[in-house]
C-alpha distance (Angstrom), angle and dihedral (degrees) to the residues before:
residue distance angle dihedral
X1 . . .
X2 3.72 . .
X3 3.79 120.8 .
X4 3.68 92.4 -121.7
X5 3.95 95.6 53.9
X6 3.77 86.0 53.3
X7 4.00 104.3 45.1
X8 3.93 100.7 22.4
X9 3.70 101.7 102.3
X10 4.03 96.4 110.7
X11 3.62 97.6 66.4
X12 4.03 89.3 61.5
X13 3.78 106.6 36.5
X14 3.91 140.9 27.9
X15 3.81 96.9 -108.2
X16 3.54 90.0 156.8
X17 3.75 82.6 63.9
X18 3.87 102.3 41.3
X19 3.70 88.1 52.3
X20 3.44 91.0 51.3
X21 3.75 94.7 48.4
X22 3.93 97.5 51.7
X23 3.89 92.2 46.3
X24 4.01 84.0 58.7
X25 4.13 85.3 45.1
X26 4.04 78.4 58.1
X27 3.70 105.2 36.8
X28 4.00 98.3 89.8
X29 3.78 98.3 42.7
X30 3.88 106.8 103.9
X31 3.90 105.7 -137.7
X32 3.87 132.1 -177.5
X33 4.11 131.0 163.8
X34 3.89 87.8 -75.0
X35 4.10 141.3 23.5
X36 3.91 150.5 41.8
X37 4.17 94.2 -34.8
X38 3.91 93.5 50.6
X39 3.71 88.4 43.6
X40 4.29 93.0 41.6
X41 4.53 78.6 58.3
X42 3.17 98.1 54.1
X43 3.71 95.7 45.0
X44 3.96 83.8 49.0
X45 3.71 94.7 57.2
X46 3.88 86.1 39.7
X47 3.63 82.6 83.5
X48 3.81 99.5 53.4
X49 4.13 93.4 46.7
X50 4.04 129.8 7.1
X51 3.61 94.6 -100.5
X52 3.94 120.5 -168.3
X53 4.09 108.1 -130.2
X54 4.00 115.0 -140.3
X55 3.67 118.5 -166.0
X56 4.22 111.0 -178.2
X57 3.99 109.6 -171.5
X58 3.51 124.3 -109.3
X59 3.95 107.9 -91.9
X60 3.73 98.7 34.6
X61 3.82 119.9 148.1
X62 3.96 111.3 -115.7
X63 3.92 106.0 173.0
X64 3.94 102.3 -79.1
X65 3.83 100.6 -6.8
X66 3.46 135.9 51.3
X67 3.76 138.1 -132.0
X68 3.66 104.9 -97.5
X69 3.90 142.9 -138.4
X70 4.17 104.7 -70.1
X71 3.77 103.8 -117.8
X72 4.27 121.1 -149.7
X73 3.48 128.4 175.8
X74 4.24 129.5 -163.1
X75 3.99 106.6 176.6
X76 3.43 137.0 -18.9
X77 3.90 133.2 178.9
X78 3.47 153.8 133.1
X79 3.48 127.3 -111.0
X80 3.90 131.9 -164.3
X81 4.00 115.8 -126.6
X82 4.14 80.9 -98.9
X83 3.96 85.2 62.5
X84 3.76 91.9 -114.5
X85 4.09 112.7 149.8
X86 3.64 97.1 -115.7
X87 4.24 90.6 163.8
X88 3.78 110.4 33.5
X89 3.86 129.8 179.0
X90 3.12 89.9 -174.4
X91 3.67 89.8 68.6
X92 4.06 95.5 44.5
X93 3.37 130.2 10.4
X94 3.86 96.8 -148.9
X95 3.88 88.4 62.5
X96 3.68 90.4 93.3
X97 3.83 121.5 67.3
X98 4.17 94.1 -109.8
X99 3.88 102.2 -115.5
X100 4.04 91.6 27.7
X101 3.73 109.5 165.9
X102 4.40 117.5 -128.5
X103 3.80 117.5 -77.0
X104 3.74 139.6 172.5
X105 3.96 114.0 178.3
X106 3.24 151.0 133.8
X107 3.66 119.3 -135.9
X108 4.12 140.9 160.0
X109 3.78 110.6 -105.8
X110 3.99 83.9 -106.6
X111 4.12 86.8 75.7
X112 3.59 97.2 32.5
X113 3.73 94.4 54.9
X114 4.38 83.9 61.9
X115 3.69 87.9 68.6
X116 4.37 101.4 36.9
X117 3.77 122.2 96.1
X118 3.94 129.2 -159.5
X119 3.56 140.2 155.2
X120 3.45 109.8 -116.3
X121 3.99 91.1 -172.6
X122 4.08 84.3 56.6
X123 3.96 100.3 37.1
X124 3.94 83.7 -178.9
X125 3.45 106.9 47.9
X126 4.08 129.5 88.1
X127 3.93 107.1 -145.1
X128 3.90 122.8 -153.3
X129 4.06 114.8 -114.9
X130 4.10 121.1 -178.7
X131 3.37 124.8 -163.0
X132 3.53 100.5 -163.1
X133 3.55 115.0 161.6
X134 3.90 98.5 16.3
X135 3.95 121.0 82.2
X136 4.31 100.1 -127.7
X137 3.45 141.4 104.1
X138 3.93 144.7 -133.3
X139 3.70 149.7 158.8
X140 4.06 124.9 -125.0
X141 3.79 114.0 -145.1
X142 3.62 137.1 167.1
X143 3.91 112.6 -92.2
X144 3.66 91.3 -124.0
X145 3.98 92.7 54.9
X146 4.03 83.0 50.3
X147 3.72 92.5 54.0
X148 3.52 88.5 52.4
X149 3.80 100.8 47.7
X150 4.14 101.8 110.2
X151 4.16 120.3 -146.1
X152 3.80 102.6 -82.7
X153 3.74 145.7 119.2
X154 3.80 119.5 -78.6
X155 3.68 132.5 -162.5
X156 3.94 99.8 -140.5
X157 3.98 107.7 -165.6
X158 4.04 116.7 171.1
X159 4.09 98.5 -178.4
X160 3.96 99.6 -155.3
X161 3.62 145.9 126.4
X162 3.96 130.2 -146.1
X163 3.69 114.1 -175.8
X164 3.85 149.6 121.2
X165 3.68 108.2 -37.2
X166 3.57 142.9 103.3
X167 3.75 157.1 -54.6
X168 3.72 120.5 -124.8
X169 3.58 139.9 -165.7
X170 3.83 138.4 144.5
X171 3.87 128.8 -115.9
X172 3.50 131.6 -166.1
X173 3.91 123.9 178.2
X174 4.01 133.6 -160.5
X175 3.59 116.3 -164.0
X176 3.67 115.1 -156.5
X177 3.63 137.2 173.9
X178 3.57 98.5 -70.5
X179 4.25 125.5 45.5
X180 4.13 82.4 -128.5
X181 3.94 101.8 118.8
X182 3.74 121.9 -149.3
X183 4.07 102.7 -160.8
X184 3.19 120.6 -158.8
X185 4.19 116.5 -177.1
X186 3.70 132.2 176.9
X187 4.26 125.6 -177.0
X188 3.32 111.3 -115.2
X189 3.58 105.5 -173.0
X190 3.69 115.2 95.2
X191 3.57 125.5 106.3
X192 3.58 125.4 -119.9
X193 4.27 99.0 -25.5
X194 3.81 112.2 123.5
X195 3.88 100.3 -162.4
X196 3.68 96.0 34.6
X197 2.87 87.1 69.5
X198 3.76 131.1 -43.8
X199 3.74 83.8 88.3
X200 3.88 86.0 66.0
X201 3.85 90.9 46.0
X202 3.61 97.4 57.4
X203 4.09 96.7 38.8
X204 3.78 85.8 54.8
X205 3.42 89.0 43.2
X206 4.14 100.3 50.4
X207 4.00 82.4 43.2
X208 3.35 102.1 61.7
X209 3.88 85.5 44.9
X210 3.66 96.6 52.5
X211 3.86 97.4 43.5
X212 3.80 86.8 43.8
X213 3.92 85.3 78.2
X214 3.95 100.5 36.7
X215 3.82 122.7 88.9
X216 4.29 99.7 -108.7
X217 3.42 123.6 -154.6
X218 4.05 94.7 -163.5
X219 3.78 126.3 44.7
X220 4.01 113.3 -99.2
X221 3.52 118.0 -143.4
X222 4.20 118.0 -176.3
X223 3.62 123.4 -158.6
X224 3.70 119.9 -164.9
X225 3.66 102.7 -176.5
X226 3.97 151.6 157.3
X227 3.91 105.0 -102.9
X228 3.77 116.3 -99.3
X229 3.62 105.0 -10.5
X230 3.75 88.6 48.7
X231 3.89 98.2 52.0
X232 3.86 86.5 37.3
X233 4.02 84.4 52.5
X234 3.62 99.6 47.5
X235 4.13 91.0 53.1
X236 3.22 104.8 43.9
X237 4.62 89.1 51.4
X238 3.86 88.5 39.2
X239 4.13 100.1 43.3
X240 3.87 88.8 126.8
X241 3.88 89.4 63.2
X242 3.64 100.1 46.3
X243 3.49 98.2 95.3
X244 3.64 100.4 57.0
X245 3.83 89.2 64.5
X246 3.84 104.8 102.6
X247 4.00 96.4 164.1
X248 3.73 134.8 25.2
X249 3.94 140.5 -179.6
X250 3.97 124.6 -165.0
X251 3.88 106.6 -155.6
X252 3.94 123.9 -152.0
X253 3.67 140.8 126.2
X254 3.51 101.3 24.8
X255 3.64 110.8 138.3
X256 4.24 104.6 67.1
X257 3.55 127.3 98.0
X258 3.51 96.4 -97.1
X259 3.77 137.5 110.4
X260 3.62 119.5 -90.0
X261 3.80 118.4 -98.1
X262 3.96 128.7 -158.5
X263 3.85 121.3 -159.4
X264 3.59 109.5 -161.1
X265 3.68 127.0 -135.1
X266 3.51 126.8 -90.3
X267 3.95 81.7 -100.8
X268 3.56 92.4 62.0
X269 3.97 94.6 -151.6
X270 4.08 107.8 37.3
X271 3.53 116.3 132.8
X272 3.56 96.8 -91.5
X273 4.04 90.1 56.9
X274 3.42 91.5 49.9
X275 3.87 101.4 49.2
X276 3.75 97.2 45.5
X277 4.18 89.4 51.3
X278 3.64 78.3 47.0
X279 3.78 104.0 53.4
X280 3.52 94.4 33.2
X281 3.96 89.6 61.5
X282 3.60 104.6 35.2
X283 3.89 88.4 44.5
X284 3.83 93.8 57.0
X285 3.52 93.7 -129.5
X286 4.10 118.0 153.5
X287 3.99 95.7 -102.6
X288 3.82 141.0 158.8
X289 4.02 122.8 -163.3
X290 3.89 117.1 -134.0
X291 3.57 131.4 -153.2
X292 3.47 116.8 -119.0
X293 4.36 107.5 -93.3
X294 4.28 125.3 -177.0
X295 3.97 76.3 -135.2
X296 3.83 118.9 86.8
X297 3.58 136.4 53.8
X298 4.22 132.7 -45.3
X299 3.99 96.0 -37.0
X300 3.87 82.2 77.5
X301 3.52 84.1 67.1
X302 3.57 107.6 37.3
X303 4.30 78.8 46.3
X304 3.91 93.6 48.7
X305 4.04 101.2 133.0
X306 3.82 87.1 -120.0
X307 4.47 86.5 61.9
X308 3.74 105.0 24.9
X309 3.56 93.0 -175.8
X310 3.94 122.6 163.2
X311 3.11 98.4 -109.8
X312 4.10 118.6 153.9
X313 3.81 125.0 -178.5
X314 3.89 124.6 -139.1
X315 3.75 120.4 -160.4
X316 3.57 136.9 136.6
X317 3.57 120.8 -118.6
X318 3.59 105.3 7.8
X319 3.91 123.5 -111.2
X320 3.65 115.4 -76.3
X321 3.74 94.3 8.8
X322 3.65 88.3 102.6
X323 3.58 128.9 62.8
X324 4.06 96.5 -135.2
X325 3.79 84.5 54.8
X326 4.12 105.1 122.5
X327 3.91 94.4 -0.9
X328 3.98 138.5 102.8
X329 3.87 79.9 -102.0
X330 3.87 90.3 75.3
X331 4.09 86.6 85.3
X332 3.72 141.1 149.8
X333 4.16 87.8 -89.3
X334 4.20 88.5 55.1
X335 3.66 92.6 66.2
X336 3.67 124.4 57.9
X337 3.78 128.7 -166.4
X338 4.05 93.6 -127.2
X339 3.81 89.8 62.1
X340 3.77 90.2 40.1
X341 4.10 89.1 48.8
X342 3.39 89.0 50.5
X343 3.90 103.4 45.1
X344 4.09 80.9 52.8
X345 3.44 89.5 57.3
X346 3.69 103.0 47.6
X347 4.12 82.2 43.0
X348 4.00 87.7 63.3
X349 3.63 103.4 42.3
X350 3.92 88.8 52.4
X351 3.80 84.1 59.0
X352 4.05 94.3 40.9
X353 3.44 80.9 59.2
X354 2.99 106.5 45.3
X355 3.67 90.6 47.4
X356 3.74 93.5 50.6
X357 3.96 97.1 49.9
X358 3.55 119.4 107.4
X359 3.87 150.6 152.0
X360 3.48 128.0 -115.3
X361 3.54 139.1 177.6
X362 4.02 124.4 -130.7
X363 4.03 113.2 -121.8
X364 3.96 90.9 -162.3
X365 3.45 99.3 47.2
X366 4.07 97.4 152.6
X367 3.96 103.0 96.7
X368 3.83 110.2 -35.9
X369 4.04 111.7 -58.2
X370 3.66 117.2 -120.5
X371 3.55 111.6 -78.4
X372 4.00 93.8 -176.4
X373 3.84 88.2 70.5
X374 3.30 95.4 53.4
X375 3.89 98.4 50.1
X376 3.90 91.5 -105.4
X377 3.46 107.0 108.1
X378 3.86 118.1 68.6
X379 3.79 107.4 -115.6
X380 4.12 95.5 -171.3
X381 3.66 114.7 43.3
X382 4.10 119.5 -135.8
X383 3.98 98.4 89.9
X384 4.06 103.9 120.1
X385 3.81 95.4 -135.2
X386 3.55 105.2 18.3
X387 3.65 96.5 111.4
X388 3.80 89.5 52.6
X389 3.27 94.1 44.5
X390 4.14 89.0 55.7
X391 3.84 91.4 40.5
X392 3.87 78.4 58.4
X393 3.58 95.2 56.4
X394 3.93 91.6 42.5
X395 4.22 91.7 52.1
X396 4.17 82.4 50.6
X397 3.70 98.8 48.5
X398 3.90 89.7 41.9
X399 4.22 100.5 45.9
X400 4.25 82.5 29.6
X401 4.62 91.9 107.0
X402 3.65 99.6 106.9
X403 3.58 101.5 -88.1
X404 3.58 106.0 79.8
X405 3.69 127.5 65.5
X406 3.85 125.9 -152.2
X407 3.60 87.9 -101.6
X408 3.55 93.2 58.0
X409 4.06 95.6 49.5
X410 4.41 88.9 48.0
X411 4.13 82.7 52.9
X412 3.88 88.8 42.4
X413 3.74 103.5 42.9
X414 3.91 92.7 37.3
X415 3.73 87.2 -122.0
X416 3.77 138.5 137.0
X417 3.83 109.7 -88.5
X418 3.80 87.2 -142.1
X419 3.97 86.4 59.3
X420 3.53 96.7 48.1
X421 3.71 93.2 45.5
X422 3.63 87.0 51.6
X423 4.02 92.1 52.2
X424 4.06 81.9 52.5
X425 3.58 101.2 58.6
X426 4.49 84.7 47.1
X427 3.46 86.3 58.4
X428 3.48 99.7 41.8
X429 3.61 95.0 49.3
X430 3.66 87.2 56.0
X431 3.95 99.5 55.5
X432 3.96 91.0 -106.5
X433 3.70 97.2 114.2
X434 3.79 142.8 27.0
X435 3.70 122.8 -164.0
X436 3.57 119.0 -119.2
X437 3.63 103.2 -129.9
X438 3.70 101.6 -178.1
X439 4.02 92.8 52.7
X440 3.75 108.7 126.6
X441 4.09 115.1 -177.8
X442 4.14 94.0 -119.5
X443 4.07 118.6 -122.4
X444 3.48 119.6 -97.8
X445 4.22 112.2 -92.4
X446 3.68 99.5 -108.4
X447 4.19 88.4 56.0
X448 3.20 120.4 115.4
X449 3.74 117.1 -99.8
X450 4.10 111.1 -110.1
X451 3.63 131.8 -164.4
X452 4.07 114.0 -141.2
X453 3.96 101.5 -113.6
């Protein structure tokens, strides 16, 4: 598979624009870690890919935590004692603490105040609040709406339920030649916030399309999930599949202006660490490397000691690093299809190369064989990058003993992985290597030791 069959999608459609166009679909659905809106999402992105819809009961044992109460919400306001809406859901999603447990009161502003939340930094701005895993309520308003709340008696009336039910998130598997997975997972449980992380949502979402139709080397698996207890959920039901992840990507925040950032894996140097350093740098995006940090989103899961996996995440400015991050501010106008487009794009060449690595093993391996022979070696100088194309060929041949992938040579040599996979396929083609098809990069020592379900 060439790299350009597998990330090529830009040049011949407006993906920037689809993207853009399904996170709007999204943007009025209110979602939390459980209920109708998270379950109306996946159904939505049902009709983009054929997604498989999980729903673990309320109660249910997941390593250290357990599935919670499934929370849904119809209305909720607050009205003035002249029956005006002065708190609306209806207007915003985010003006209800996510998670907020049923009331019907009537209160002086004195009381009511104990359960509002503002920014007084952004007087403007709504923020999100949860309140997950503790049974209380609240409303999130602007600052400036707070200020202007006058001493009077309010009818306070949150119209939800938060009972036995269920856990849902969506699925949606790509077998390819080998049993190796490549996951890829997203959260998909915040209300209306387009970075964080709709952006995610519908990047996962236009992946799974696009390598839906590709030939695929490694097995795909999607996760569309609630954040923490869903990524928790979905290892501790699926332990016996674990170990044939070999790659993985968390998605989230990819829609701002700013530059892309890669976490690395707990490993620090797996396969997946090392591709998206190198894509990031020989594409000339805008790009910063992160250390790996138990802080973050879902690839502290997938990291935990107890799963090592290599999993990576990819975002763009990096959660509460901006100051729309978890606010009303985090609109349809904060996240533009160009940066979208373009945090697609640097999604599918991670996996074209990832796809395209491999290991081979040199067939000539006393003193370098004679490439002149063979029609490798430039005999007449002039050709711009024909000496970097044969010092390509030379690094292969030499780091070619069945230890060191392709990857591992482009990091090496400081060159392009495209040109070193292109000094491969010479050499191949002229009976100088063979790839190793059975090479798998071992885990790290302190990993936990897996048996192949």
């Amino acid at each position: 598979m060439s790299s350009t069959e597998l990330h090529n999608v830009s040049v011949c459609s407006d993906i920037g624009g689809e993207l853009h166009r399904l996170i709007a679909d999204l943007y009025p659905i209110c979602r939390s870690i459980t209920g109708e809106g998270l379950r109306e999402t996946l159904r939505v992105l049902g009709q983009y890919v054929p997604l498989d819809l999980r729903e673990v009961p309320t109660g249910t044992q997941v390593f250290d935590w357990t599935v919670p109460k499934e929370w849904n919400i119809r209305d909720a306001y607050v009205k003035n004692s002249r029956g005006e809406r002065v708190i609306d859901f209806r207007s915003s999603n985010l003006h209800v603490v996510n998670y907020s447990a049923p009331v019907r009161r009537k209160m002086r502003l004195a009381e009511l105040k104990m359960h509002l939340f503002t920014l007084p930094d952004r007087p403007d701005w709504i923020p999100y609040r949860t309140s997950y895993y503790n049974e209380t309520w609240g409303f999130c308003i602007s600052h400036r709406q707070l200020e202007g709340l006058p001493d009077d008696e309010y009818e306070v009336v949150i119209d939800s339920t938060l009972q036995p039910g269920s856990l849902s998130y969506g699925e949606y598997f790509l077998s390819g030649e080998l049993p190796d997975e490549i996951i890829i997972s997203t959260h998909c449980c915040h209300p209306s916030m387009c970075n964080d992380n709709l952006s995610g949502i519908a990047i996962a979402t236009f992946l799974a399309k696009h390598l839906s139709m590709r030939p695929r080397r490694y097995s795909y698996r999607f996760l569309f999930i609630p954040g923490t207890i869903g990524a928790i959920t979905w290892l501790a039901l699926n332990e016996e599949k674990i170990s044939r992840i070999r790659h993985g990507l968390v998605l989230t925040g990819l829609g701002d202006s700013g530059k892309l950032h890669y976490k690395k894996s707990r490993q620090a140097s797996a396969d997946i660490d090392l591709a998206a350093a190198h894509v990031l740098h020989h594409g000339a995006y805008q790009h910063q490397l992160l250390d790996f940090s138990p802080y973050g989103y879902d690839e502290r899961q997938f990291c935990s000691p107890g799963i090592n996996l290599a999993v990576g995440r990819l975002s763009r400015s990096p959660h509460g690093t901006f100051p729309e991050y978890h606010t009303s501010a985090d609109d349809l106008a904060f996240v533009h299809p160009e940066n979208l487009a373009e945090s697609f794009d640097a999604c599918l060449q991670i996996l074209a190369l990832l796809e395209r690595n491999g290991t081979f093993l040199n067939l000539n391996p006393k003193c370098e064989p004679q490439l002149g022979k063979r029609g490798l070696y430039t005999m007449i100088g002039g050709a711009r990058d024909a000496g970097t194309r044969e010092l390509a060929m030379l690094w292969v041949l030499n780091l070619s003993d069945g230890s060191h992938s392709l990857l591992d040579i482009a990091e090496r040599s400081k060159l392009s992985f495209e040109l070193v996979r292109a000094a491969a396929e010479n050499l191949q083609e002229q009976g100088l290597l063979r790839e190793c098809l059975e090479f798998v990069r071992p885990m790290p020592s302190e990993s936990v030791e897996r048996t192949e379900s």
